[in-house]
C-alpha positions in Angstrom: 5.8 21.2 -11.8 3.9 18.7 -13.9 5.4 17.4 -16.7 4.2 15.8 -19.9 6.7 12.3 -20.2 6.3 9.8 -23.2 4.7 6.9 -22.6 3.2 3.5 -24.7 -0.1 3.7 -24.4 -2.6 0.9 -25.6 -6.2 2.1 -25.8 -8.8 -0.5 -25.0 -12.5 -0.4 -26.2 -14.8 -3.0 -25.5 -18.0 -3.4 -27.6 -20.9 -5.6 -26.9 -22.7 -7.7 -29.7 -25.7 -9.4 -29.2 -28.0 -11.7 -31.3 -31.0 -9.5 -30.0 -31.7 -5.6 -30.6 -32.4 -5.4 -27.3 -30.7 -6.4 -23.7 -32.5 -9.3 -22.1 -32.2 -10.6 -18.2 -29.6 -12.7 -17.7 -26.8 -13.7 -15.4 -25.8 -11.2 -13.5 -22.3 -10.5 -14.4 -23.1 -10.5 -18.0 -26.2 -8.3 -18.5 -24.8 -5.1 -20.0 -26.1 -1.5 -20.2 -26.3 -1.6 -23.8 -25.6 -4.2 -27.0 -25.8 -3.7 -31.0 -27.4 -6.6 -32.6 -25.6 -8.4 -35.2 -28.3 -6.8 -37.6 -26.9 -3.4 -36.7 -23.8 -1.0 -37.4 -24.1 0.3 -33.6 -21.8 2.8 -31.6 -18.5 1.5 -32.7 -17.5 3.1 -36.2 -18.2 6.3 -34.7 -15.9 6.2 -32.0 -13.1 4.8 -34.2 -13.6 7.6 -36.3 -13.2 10.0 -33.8 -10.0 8.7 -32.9 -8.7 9.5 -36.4 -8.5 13.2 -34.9 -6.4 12.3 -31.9 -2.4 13.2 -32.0 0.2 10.3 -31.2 -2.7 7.3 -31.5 -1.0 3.9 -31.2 -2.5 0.7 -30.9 -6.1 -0.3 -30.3 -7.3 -3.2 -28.8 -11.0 -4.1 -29.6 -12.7 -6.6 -26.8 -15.6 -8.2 -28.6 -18.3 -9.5 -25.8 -20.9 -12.0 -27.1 -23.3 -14.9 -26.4 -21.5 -17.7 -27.1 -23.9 -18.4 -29.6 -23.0 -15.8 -32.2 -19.2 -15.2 -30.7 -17.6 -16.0 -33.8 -19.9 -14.2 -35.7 -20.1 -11.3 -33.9 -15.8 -11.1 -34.1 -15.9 -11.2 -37.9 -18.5 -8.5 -37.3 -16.4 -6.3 -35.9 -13.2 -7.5 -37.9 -14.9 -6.0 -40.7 -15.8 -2.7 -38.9 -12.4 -2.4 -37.8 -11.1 -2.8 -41.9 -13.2 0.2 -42.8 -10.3 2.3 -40.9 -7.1 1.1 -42.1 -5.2 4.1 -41.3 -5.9 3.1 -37.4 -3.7 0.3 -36.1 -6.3 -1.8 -34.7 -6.1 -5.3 -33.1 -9.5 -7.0 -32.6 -10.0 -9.5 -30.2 -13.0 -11.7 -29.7 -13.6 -16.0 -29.6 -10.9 -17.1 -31.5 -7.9 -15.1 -30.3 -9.5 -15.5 -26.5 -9.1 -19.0 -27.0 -5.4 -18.5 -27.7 -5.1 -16.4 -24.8 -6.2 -19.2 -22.7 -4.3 -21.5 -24.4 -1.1 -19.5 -23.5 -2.6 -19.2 -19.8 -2.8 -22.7 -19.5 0.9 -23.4 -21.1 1.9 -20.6 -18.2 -0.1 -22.9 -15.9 -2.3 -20.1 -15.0 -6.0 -21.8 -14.1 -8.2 -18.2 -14.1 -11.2 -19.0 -16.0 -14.1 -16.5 -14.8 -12.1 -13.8 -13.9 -10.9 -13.7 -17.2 -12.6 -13.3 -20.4 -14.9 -11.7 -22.9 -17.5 -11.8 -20.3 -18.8 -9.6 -17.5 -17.3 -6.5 -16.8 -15.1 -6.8 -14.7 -13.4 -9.9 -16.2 -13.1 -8.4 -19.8 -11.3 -5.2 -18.5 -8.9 -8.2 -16.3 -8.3 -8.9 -19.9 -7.6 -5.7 -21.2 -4.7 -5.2 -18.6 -3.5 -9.1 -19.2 -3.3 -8.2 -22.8 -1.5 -4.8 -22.0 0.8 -6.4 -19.7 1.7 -9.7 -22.1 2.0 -6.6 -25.4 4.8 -4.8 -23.2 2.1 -1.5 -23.0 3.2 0.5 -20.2 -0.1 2.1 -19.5 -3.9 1.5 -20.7 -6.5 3.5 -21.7 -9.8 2.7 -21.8 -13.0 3.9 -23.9 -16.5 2.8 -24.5 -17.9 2.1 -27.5 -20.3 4.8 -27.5 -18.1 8.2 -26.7 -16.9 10.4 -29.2 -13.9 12.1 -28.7 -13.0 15.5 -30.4 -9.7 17.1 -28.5 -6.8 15.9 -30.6 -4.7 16.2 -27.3 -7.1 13.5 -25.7 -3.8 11.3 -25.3 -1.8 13.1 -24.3 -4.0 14.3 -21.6 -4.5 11.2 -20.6 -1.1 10.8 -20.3 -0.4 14.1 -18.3 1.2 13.2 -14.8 0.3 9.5 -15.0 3.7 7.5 -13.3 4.7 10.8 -11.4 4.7 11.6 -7.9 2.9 14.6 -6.8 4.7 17.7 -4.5 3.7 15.3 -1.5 5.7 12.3 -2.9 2.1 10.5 -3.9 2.7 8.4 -7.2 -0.1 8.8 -9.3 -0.7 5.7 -11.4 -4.4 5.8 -12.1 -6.8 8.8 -13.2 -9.7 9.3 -14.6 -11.7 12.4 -16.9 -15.4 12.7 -17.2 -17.9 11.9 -20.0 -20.8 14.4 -21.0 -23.5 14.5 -23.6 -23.9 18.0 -24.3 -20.7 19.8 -23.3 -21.6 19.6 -19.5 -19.7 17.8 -16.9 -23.0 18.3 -14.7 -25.1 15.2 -14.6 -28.5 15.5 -16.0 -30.4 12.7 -14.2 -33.8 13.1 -12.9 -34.3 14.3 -9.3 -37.9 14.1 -9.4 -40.2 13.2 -6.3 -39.6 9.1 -7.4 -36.0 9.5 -7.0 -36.1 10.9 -3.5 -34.3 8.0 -1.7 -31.8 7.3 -4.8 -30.6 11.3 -5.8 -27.1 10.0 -7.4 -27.5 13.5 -9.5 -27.3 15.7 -6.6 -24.3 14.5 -4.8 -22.9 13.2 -7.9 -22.9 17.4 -9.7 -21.8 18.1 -6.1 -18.4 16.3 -5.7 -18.1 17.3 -9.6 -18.7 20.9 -9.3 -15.5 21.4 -6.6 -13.2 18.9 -8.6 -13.8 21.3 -12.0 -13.0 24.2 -9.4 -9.9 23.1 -8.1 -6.6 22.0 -9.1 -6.3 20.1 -12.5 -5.4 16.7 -10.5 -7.1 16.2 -7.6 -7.9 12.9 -5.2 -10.7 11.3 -7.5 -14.3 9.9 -5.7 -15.6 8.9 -9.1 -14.3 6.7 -12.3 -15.5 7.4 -15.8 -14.6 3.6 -16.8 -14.6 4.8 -20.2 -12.2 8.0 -19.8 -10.1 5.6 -17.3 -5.9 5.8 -17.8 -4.2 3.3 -16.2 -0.2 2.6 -14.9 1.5 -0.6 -15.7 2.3 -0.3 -11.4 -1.4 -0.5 -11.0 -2.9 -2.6 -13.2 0.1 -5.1 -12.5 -0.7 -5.1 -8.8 -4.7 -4.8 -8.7 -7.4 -6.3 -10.9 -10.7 -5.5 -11.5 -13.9 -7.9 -9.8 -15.2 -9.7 -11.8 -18.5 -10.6 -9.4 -20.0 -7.5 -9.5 -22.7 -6.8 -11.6 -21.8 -2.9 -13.5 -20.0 0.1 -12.0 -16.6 -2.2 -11.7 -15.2 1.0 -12.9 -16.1 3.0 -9.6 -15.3 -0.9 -7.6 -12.1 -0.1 -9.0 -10.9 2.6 -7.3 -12.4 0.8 -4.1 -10.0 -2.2 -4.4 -6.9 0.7 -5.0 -7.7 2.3 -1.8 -7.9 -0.7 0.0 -4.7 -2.1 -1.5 -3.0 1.4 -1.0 -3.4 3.0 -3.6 -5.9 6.0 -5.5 -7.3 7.4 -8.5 -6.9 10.6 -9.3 -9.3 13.0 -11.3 -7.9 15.0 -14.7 -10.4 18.0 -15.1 -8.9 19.1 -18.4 -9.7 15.4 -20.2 -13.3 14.3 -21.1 -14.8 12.6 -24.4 -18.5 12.9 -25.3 -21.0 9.8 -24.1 -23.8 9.4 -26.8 -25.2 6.3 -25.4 -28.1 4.8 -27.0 -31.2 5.3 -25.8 -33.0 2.1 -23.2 -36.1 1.1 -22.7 -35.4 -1.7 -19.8 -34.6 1.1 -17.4 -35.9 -1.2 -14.7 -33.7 -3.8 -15.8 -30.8 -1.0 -15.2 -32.4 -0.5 -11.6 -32.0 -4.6 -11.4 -28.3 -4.6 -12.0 -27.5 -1.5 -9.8 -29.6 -3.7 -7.1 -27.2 -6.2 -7.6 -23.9 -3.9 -7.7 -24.8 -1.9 -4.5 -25.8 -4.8 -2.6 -22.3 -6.3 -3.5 -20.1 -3.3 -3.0 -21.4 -2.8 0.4 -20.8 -6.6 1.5 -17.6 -6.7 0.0 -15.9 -3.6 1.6 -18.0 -4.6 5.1 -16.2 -7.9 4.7 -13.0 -6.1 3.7 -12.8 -4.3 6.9 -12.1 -7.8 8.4 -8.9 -8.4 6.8 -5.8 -6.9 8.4 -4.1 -6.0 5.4 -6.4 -4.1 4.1 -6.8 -0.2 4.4 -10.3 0.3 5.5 -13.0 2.0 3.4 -15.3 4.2 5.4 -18.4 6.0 3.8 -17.8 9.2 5.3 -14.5 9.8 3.3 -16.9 9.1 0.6 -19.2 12.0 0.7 -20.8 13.0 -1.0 -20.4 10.7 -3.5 -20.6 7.2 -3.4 -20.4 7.4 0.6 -24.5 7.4 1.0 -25.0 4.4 -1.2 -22.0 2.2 1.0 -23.9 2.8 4.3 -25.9 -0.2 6.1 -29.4 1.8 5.1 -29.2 0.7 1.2 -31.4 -2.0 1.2 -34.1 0.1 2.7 -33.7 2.8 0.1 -33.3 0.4 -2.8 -36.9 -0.7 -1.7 -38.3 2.8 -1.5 -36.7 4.1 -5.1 -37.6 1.1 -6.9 -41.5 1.1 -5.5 -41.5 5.1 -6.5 -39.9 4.4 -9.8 -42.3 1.8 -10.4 -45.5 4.3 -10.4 -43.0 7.2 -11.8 -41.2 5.9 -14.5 -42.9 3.9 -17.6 -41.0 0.2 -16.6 -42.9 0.0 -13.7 -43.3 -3.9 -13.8 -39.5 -4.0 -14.7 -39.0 -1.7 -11.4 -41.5 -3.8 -9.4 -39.4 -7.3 -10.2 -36.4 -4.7 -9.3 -37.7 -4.3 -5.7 -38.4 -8.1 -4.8 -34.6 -8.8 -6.4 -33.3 -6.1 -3.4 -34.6 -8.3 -0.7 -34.0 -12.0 -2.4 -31.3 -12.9 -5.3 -29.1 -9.7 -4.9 -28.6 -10.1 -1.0 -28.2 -13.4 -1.5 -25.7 -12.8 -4.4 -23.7 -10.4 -2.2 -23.5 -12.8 0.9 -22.4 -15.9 -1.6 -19.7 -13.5 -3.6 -18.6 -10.7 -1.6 -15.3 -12.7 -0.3 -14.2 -14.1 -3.6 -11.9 -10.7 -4.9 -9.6 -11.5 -2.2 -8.5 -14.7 -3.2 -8.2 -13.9 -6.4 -6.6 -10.5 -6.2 -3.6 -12.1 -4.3 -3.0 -14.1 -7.4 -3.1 -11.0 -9.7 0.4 -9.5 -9.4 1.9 -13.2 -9.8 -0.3 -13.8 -13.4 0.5 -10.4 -14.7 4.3 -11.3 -14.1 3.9 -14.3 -16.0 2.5 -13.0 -18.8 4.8 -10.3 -18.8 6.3 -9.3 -22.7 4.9 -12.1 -24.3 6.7 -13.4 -27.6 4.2 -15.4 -28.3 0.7 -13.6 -27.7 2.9 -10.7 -29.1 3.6 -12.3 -32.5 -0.3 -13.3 -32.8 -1.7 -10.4 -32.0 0.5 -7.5 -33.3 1.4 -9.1 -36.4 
């Protein structure tokens, strides 16, 4: 039987700041989905107030990603956000305490510098589990910026069965819940005639569909990275990558299957995603390019390590299986041509299509070994930085 156990959870959100009102082509690993300009008051307060509803709330950590530029202006920013809600106990970290962060890595002699950080996505959630694990938080939950959350028992949901073993002896140390807009767990993505080689909504509502059917935990193909709970057993032994380009939330349970473990799916704990609406949708395409071209290199190329569980597409299916199989250049050339007389970007989905066969494949070959390496590290930092006195006494004061 399943039992609800007290835990210390720290609930991570990161937010994105950017000098611009709008997102603008960049390096790869730190163009992001969405930004508020330093102009605007963006997704932020309404989440936080949200959370005021939610029973046995402990600490926040706010990540603050910025262009170096406007970093220390876009903390204060969001320093000043996070005053407006001083019944929440809120710790908000951006330039100034990463630079004490680093400053305690390099006292540790710890010499991660990309992997690391406020930014990419992949390296600022690396972050959120270094600050978990140096805090003494047994388990992390993360939320985006832009969700709003309205079950008081969100918590505790999130919380339900995580560091238990299942019937069949399986420990479950990382889950996931789903994000809707209107109340549905059904995605509500396009599958018009442009989208006939890229139909993520299909398979997507079809994995969904038997996962809301069946038992309230179940073996998870998908990761909501901002409905995402996480054990201090997993995010001690496996990090995120920080070289791929979005989706490192989906990546994620990749590297926990290949490393032995899983992610398992919570049907019973969701929050509502309210993004902001995009123009650049073929800057979107551009980045997805990049991540799919990546995730198939890397798990090709981890399929030539020995001690590494192999990932096969076909225990994948439906969903992400068809987008890890060798045909995905071919169909990111056919959805991007399609999109690019279907959709209103069309140039932005026409510079998407020349990327699929140039920077991105080049960007996968260059990168797709370079987890590894730094995975094997991983376990070894997070022990270092362990219970922190220090980073404690800065950041939880």
């Amino acid at each position: 039987r399943w039992k609800r156990v007290s835990m210390n959870p720290v609930v991570i959100i990161p937010t994105f700041v950017s000098a611009r009102g709008r997102v603008e082509s960049g390096p790869v690993t730190t163009t992001y989905d969405h930004t508020t300009s330093m102009s605007a008051s963006g997704e932020l307060p309404r989440c936080l107030e949200s959370l005021r509803c939610v029973r046995g709330l402990g600490h926040i950590i706010v990540l603050v990603i910025a262009e170096p530029a406007i970093e220390n202006k876009a903390a204060s920013k969001i320093r000043a956000v996070a005053e407006q809600f001083p019944d929440l106990n809120i710790a908000v970290v951006g330039a100034p305490e990463m630079a004490l962060v680093r400053q305690r890595m390099e006292q540790l002699n710890i010499g991660l510098r990309n992997e690391v950080g406020l930014a990419g996505y992949g390296a600022m959630r690396n972050l959120g589990l270094l600050l978990a694990g140096a805090l003494d938080f047994d388990s992390v939950v993360f939320v985006d910026d832009d969700v709003v959350i309205d079950d008081p028992a969100f918590l505790e949901k999130a919380m339900y069965g995580l560091g238990k073993l299942t019937r069949s002896g399986v420990p479950i140390l990382a889950k996931s819940g789903y994000l809707n807009k209107e109340g549905e767990y059904l995605s509500s993505r396009s599958t018009k005639w442009y989208n006939r080689y890229w139909d993520q909504a299909t398979a997507f509502n079809k994995w969904i569909s038997k996962a809301m059917k069946g038992p309230r935990l179940s073996r998870s193909n998908h990761v909501c990275g901002g409905c995402l709970a996480l054990h201090r057993e997993a995010f001690r032994r496996v990090s995120f990558d920080p070289w791929i380009a979005r989706g490192e939330d989906l990546d994620y349970m990749l590297d926990l299957r290949m490393y032995g473990s899983d992610i398992w799916f919570d049907n019973t704990w969701y929050m509502h995603h309210l993004p902001p609406e995009t123009k650049r949708e073929g800057l979107r395409f551009r980045q997805d390019i990049f991540r799919w071209l990546y995730e198939y290199r890397k798990v090709e190329y981890g399929r030539t390590q020995i001690d590494l569980l192999q990932i096969k597409p076909q225990s994948l299916l439906p969903y992400p299986g068809p987008f890890l199989e060798p045909g995905i250049t071919r169909r990111i050339k056919r959805t991007a041509w399609l999109r690019s007389f279907g959709r209103p970007d069309g140039a932005g989905y026409r510079r998407a299509a020349r990327a699929a066969t140039g920077e991105a494949s080049r960007y996968a070959e260059a990168h797709c070994s370079k987890y590894f390496g730094f995975q094997s590290m991983w376990p070894a930092v997070m022990k270092r930085m362990a219970n922190d006195a220090i980073l404690q006494s800065v950041l939880l004061s």
